[in-house]
C-alpha positions as CSV (number, residue, x, y, z in Angstrom):
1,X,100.9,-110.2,-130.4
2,X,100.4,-110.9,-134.1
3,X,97.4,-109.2,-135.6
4,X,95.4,-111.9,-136.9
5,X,95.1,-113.7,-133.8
6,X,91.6,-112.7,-132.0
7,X,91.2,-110.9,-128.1
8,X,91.3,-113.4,-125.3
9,X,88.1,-111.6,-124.1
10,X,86.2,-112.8,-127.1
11,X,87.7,-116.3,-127.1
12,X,86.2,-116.8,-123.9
13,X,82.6,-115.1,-124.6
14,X,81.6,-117.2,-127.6
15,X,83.1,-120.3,-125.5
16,X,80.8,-119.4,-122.4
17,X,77.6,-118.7,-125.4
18,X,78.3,-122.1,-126.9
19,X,78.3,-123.8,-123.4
20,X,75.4,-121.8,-122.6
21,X,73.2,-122.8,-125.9
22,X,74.5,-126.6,-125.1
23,X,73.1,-126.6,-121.3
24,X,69.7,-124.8,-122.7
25,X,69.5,-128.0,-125.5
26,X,70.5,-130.4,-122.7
27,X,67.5,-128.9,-120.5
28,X,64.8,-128.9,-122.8
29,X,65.8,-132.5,-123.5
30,X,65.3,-133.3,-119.9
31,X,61.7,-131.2,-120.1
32,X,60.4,-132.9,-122.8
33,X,61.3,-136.6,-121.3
34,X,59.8,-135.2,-118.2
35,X,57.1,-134.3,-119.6
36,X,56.6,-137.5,-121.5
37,X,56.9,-139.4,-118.4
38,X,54.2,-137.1,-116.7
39,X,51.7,-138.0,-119.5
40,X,52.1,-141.6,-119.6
41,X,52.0,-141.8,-115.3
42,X,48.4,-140.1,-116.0
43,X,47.3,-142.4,-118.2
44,X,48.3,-145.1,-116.2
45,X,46.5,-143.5,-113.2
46,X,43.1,-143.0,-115.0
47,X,43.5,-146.8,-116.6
48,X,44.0,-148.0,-113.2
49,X,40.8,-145.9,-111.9
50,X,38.8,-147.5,-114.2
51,X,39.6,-151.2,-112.5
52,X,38.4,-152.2,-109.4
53,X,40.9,-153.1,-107.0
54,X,38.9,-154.0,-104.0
55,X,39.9,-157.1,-102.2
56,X,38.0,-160.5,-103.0
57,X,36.1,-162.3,-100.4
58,X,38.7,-164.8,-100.3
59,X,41.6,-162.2,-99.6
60,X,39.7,-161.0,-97.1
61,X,38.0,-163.6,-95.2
62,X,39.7,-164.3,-91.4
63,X,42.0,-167.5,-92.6
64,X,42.6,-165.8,-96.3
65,X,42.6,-167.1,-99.4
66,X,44.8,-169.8,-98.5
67,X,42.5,-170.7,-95.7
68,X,39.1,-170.4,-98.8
69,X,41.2,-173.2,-101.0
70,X,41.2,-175.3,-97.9
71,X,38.0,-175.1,-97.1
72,X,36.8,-175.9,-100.5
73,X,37.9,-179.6,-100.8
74,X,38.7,-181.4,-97.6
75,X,41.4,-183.6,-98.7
76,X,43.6,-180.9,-99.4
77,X,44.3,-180.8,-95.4
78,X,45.3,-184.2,-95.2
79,X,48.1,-183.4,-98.2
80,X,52.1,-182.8,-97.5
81,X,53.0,-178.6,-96.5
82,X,55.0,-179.0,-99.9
83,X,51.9,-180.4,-102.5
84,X,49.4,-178.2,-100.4
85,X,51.4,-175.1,-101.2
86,X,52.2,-176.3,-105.1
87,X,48.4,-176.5,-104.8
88,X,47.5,-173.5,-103.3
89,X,49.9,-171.7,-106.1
90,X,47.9,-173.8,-109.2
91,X,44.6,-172.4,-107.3
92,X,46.0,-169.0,-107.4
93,X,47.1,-168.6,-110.8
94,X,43.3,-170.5,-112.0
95,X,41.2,-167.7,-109.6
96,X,43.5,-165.1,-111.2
97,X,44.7,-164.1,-107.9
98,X,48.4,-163.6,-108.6
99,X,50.0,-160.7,-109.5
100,X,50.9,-160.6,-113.3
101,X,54.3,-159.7,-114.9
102,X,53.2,-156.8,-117.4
């Protein structure tokens, strides 16, 4: 074996170091977009405290809210299944009953 050329033993030591340094870099990585992701889930959780999600009247009531746009303008029974329902969606989105895409 020439003399120049280094021990196997310490080929393999700073290899298993280096690897060892990589996976620490890797982890904090992970810990700090964990931890990131932790802070903004608590935000969200003490935003959405702050709004009241209790059920309207109409979501409750025994028909629902589709039986509350019935009941507020007769005609509407007398319409098509298909218009009452195009309807009933315009209703929705006006009474701000429709869940929103943000």
């Amino acid at each position: 074996m020439p003399e120049g050329a280094p021990p196997t033993n310490l080929i393999l030591l700073s290899t298993a170091v280096g690897l060892l340094v990589l996976l620490l870099l890797v982890s904090w990585g992970i810990a700090r977009r964990l931890a990131r992701i932790d802070l903004k889930l608590a935000d969200l959780s003490v935003r959405m405290d702050g709004e009241s999600s209790a059920p309207t009247v109409s979501e409750t009531s025994p028909g629902g809210a589709f039986e509350s746009f019935l009941s507020e303008d007769a005609s509407r029974r007398s319409l098509p299944k298909a218009e009452q329902f195009a309807a009933y969606r315009r209703w929705r989105q006006e009474k701000g009953l429709n869940w929103s895409n943000s």
